[in-house]
C-alpha positions as CSV (number, residue, x, y, z in Angstrom):
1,X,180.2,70.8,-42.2
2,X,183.4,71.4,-43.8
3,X,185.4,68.2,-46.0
4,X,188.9,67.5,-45.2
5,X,190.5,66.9,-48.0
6,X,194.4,65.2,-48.5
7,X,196.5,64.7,-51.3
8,X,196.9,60.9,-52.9
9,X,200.2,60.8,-52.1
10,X,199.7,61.2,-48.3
11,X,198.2,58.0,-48.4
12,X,200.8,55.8,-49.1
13,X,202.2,56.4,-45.8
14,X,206.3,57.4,-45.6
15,X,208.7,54.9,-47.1
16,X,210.6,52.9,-45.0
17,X,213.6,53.8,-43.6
18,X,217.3,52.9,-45.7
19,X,218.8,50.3,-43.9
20,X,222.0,52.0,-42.5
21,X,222.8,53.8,-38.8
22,X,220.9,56.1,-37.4
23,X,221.3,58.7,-34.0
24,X,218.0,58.4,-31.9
25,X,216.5,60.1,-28.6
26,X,214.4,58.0,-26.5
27,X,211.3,60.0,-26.0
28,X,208.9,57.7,-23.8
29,X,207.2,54.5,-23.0
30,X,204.1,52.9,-23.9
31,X,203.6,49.9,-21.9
32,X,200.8,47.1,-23.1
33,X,200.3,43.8,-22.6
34,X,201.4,41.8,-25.6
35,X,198.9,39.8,-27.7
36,X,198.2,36.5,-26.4
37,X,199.2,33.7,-27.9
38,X,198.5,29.7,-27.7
39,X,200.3,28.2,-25.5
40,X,202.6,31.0,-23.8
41,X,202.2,33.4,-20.7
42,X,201.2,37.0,-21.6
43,X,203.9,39.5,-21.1
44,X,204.4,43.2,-21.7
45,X,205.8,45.2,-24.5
46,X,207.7,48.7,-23.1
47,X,207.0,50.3,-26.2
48,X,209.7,53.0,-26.3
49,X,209.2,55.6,-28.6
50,X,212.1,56.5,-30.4
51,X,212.9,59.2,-33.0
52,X,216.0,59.9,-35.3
53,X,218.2,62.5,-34.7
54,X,220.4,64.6,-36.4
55,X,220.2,63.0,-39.4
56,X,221.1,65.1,-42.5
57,X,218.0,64.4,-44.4
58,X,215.3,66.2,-43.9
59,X,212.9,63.8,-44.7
60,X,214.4,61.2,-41.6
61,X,215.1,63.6,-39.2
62,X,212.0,63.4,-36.7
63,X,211.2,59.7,-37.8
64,X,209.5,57.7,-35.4
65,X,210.5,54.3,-34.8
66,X,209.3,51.8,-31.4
67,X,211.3,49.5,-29.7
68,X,208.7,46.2,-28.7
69,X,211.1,46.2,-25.5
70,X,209.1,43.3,-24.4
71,X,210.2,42.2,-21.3
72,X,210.8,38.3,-22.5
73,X,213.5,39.5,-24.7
74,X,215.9,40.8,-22.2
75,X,218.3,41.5,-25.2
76,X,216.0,44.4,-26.7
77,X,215.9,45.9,-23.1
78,X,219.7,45.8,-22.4
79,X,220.8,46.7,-25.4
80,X,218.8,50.0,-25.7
81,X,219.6,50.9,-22.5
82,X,223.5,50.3,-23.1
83,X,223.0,52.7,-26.6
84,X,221.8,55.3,-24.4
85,X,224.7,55.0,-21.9
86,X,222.6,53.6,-18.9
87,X,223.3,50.3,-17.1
88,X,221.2,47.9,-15.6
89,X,220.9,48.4,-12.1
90,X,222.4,45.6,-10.6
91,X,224.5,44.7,-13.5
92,X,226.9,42.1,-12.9
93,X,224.6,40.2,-10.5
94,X,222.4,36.7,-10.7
95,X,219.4,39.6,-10.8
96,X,220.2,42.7,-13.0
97,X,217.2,44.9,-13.3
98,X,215.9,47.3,-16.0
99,X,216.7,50.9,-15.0
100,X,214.1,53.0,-13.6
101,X,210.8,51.8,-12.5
102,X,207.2,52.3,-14.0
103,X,204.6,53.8,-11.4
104,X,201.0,54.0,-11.6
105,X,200.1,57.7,-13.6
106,X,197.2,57.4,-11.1
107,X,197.9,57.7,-7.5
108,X,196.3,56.2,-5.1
109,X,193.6,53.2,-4.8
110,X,192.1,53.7,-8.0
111,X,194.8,52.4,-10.1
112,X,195.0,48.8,-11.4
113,X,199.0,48.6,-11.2
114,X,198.7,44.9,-13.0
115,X,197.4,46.8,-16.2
116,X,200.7,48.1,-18.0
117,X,198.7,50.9,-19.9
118,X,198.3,52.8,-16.7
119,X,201.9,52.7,-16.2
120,X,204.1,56.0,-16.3
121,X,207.8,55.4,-16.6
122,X,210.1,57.6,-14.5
123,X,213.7,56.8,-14.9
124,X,216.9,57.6,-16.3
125,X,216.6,56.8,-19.9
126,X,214.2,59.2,-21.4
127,X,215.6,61.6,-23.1
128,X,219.0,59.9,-23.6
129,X,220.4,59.9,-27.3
130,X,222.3,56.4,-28.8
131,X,223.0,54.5,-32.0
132,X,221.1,51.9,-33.8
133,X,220.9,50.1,-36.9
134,X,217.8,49.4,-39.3
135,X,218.4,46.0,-41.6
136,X,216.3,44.0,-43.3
137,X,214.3,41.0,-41.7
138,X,211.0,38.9,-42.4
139,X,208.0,40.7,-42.3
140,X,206.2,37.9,-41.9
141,X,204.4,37.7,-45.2
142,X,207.2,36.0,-47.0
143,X,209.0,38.9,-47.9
144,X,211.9,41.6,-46.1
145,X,211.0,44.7,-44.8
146,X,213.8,47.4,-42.6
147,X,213.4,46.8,-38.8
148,X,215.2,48.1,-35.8
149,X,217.6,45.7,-36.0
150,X,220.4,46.4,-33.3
151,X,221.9,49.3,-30.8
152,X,225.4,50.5,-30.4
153,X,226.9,50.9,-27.3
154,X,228.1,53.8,-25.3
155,X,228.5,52.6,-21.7
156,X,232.2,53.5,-21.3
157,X,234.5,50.5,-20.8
158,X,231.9,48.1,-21.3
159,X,232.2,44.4,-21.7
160,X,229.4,42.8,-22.3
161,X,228.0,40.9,-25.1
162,X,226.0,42.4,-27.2
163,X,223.3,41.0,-29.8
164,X,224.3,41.6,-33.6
165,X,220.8,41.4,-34.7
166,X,217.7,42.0,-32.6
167,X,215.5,40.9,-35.8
């Protein structure tokens, strides 16, 4: 059987992005339920996959980044869609909704809707480009580390408030 072999430096992972503005394309959704935790209900994290554009260095262009999108913090959700140039359905209203809708990838009675991971988003935002920002934020462990930390946006004449940091 033949040994795959990689070179030291591949280990270390990439570095972390500069902290600075970026382009990006939304490329998809990965819905899961979030981890539990004591005390609060479980919700679900959209995922979205997102990747820098047109950047000038070679070595960003094509980075991945995800978006938790979870659906608790209606911030991270309105704000990416507003960087893409989508609004809410609804907006304006006691009951604004998240545009598009996620359907079962499975039709028909086999698929357990109430599982998130068998959801397939079909919608208006995939494959929409926007702005966002990475800056530094806790990681947790007593230390920074760059994070996704807030979307421009491009819905013409808009007026709403946005967050100045989703970290």
């Amino acid at each position: 059987m033949p040994k795959v072999t990689v070179s030291k430096e591949s280990l270390e992972g990439l570095p972390p992005l500069p902290t600075g503005r970026y382009t990006f394309r939304l490329d998809s959704f990965e819905p899961k339920l979030s981890k539990p935790k004591p005390g609060k209900t479980q919700s679900v994290n959209l995922n979205a996959s997102l990747v820098i554009i047109n950047h000038p260095d070679a070595k960003i262009n094509g980075r991945k980044l995800t978006n938790n999108a979870n659906v608790g913090f209606a911030p991270s959700l309105f704000d990416m869609a507003h960087a893409v140039g989508v609004r809410f359905e609804n907006e304006g209203t006691d009951n604004p909704e998240f545009p598009g809708e996620f359907q079962c990838r499975v039709h028909g009675p086999n698929c357990d809707s109430s599982d998130p991971e068998n959801w397939s988003y079909i919608g208006p935002l995939v494959g929409q480009t926007g702005e966002l920002e990475i800056m530094m934020g806790d990681n947790g462990k007593g230390g920074q580390s760059a994070k996704l930390g807030k979307f421009y946006c491009r819905v013409p004449g808009c007026t709403a408030k946005h967050a100045e940091s989703l970290v």
